[in-house]
N, C-alpha and C positions, 0 to 999 in steps of 0.2 A: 277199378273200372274194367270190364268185359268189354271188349274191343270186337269185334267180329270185321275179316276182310273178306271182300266177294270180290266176283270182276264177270267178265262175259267170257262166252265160249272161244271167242277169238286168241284167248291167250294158249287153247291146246293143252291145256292140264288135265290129264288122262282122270278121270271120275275116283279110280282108287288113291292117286294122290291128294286128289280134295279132299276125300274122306280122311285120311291119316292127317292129314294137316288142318282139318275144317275151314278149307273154303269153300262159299260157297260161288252159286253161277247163274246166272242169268241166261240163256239162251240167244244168238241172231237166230235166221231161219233164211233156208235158200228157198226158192220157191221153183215149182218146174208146173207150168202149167196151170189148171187150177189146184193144184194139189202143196199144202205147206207141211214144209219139212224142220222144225227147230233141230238144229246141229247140236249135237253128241246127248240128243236125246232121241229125237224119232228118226234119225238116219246117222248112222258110222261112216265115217271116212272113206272105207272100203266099199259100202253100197252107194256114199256118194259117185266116186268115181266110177262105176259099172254105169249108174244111171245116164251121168253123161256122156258115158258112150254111144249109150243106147236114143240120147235123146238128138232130135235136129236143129233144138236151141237151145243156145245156153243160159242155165236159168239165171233168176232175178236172188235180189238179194235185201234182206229187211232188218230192221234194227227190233230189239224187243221192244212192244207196247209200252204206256207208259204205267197203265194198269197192271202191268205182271209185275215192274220194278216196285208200283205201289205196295202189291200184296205182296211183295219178298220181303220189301224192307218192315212192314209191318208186323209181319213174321221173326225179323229180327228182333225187331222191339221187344218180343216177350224175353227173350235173352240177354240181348244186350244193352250196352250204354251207347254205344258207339260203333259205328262201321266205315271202316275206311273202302270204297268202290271205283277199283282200278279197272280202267277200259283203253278201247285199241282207239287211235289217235283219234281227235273232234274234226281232224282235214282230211279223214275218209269217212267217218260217221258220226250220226247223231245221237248216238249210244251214252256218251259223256254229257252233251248237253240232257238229254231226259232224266240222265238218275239227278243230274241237278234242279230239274225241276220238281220229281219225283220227291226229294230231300225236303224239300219246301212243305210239300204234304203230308207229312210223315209226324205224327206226334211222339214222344218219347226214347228215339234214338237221336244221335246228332248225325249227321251224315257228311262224310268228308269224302268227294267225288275227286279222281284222280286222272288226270290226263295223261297216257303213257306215254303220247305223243310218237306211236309204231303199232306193231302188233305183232303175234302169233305168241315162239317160247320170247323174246325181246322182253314183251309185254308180261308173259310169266314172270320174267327174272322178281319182276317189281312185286309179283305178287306174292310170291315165296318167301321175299324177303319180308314185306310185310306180315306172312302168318307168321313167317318165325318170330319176329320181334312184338306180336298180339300175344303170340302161348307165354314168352316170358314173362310177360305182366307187368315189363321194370317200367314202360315206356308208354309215353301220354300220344294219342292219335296224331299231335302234332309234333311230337318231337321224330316220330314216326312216317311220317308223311319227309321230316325233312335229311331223312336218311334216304330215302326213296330219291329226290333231287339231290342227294349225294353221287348217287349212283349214275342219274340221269348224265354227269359230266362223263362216263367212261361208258354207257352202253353203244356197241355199235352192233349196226345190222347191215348185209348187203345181201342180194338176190339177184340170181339170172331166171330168163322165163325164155322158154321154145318160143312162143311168139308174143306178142306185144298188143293182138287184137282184142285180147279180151281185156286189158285195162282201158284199152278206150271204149270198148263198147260196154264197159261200165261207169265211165266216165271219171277212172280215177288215171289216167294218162291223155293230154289233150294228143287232137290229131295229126298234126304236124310231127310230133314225137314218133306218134306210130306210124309214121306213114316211113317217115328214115330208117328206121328199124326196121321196117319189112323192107323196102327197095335194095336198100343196102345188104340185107341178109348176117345184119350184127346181131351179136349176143349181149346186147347192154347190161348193164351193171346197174342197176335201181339201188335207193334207201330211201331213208326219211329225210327229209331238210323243212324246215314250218310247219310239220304233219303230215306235207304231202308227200306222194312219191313220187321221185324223180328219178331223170337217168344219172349218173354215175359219171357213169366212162360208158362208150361204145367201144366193143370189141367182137375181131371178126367170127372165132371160134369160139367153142363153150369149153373145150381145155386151156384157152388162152383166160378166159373167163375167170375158171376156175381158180387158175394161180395167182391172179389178180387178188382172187380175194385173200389166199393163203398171203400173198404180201402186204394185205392189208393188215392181215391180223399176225404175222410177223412182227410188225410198226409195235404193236402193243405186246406182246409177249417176250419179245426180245429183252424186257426190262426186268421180267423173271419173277416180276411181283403174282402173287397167288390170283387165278382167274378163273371164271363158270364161262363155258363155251356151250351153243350146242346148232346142231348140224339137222338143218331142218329142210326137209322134201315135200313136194306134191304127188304122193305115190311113187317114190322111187328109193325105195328100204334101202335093195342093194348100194346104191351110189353113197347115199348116206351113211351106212354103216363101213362101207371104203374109205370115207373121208375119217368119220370117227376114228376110224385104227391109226390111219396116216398123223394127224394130229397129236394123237396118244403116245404114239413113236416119237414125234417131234419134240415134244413138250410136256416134260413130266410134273410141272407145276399146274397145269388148267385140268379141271375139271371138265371133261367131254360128255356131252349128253344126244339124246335124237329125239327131236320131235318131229311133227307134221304141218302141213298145212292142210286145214279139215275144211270143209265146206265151203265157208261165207266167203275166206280168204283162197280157198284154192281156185274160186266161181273166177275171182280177176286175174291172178296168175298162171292159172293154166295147166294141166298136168304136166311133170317134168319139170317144174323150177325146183329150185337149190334155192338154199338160203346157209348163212350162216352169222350168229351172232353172239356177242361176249361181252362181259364187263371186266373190270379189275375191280377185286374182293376189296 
């Protein structure tokens, strides 16, 4: 059986790693005005962030059509038997629900839709491991899928953001939340819990922030068992690739990596968030 895995842009999987690994991608798209932008195809990372510099509101933000997921997966079909379709959590988008309905329409692949239930590299981890376990060929979509909730018990993600307005004004943080976080002048601690994001911990600085998470991910590494980490930014290479060395120094068992936060996901976070997230192998 020919397995093929895809997932959406939100997982940050740089185009040459799809290509070596064949995944494929779907597209969100940020939208600034009337003009639409599908992320890490018709705008980069880099020109996202110059745009909203340049812009007086911060743009909007769209899930791919259900017609584009149509014609991908039926583009699959001439390929393969089956495709496993991992996306960024259904308690921020509707990305998961449409390739499930999309799945329905699709004649001669089977379609196995995947909830990652988080997003950016987090949401990669899942994905990577799926192509790896697709190229072997040993493994049926479902025994495959249940490696992926294998996983799901040990991935963790946490993230700081400079400020807290644009998750509400995306409406993925309610207002009362943002409203403490700004009066207050904390640097909170977000992750996933049901899908959603939530705060964490509040804390007052972003170096305070920071080691919070380092003893987050202490809790788990401490055990010494083999781990994939990676250190993910909204524009902010340097900070990131600081943390990676510091980690690297710490911890000669985990696997360190850098990603971003591109587009869809930088539009709520804001430039300058951190993130950092890991599994146990």
């Amino acid at each position: 059986m020919r397995i093929a895995v895809m997932t959406d842009s939100t997982a940050y999987i740089p185009a040459a790693v799809r290509e070596a690994n064949d995944i494929h991608m779907v597209p969100l798209s940020v939208v600034f005005g009337n003009h639409t932008y599908q992320e890490e195809v018709d705008i980069t990372t880099e020109e996202f962030y110059k745009k909203v510099e340049q812009s007086d509101q911060l743009p909007k933000t769209t899930q791919p059509a259900i017609g584009l997921i149509v014609d991908k997966l039926e583009q699959l079909a001439k390929e393969y038997d089956a495709v496993i379709s991992i996306h960024l959590s259904s308690g921020i988008s509707g990305t998961y629900q449409t390739v499930v309905s999309a799945g329905k329409m699709v004649e001669g692949i089977n379609v196995y839709p995947y909830d990652s239930e988080i997003s950016a590299m987090a949401q990669g981890f899942y994905v990577l491991e799926a192509s790896r376990l697709a190229t072997e060929g040993e493994l049926s979509p479902e025994k495959i899928i249940a490696r992926l909730d294998e996983m799901k018990q040990s991935v963790r993600a946490y993230f700081l953001v400079d400020d807290l307005s644009n998750l509400h004004r995306g409406g993925r943080l309610n207002g009362a939340q943002a409203l403490i976080g700004s009066v207050l002048q904390v640097k909170p601690l977000l992750h996933f819990v049901d899908k959603q994001i939530v705060p964490f911990e509040k804390i007052r600085t972003k170096k305070k922030a920071l080691k919070r998470i380092y003893d987050l991910f202490e809790e788990d590494a401490q055990k010494g068992k083999l781990m994939k980490a990676c250190v993910i930014h909204a524009n902010s290479p340097k900070e990131a690739e600081e943390m990676k060395v510091e980690l690297e120094q710490l911890y000669n068992h985990v696997d360190v990596s850098i990603s971003y936060f591109g587009p869809v996901i930088g539009t709520h976070l804001g430039e300058g968030a951190l993130g950092l997230a890991w599994y146990v192998e």
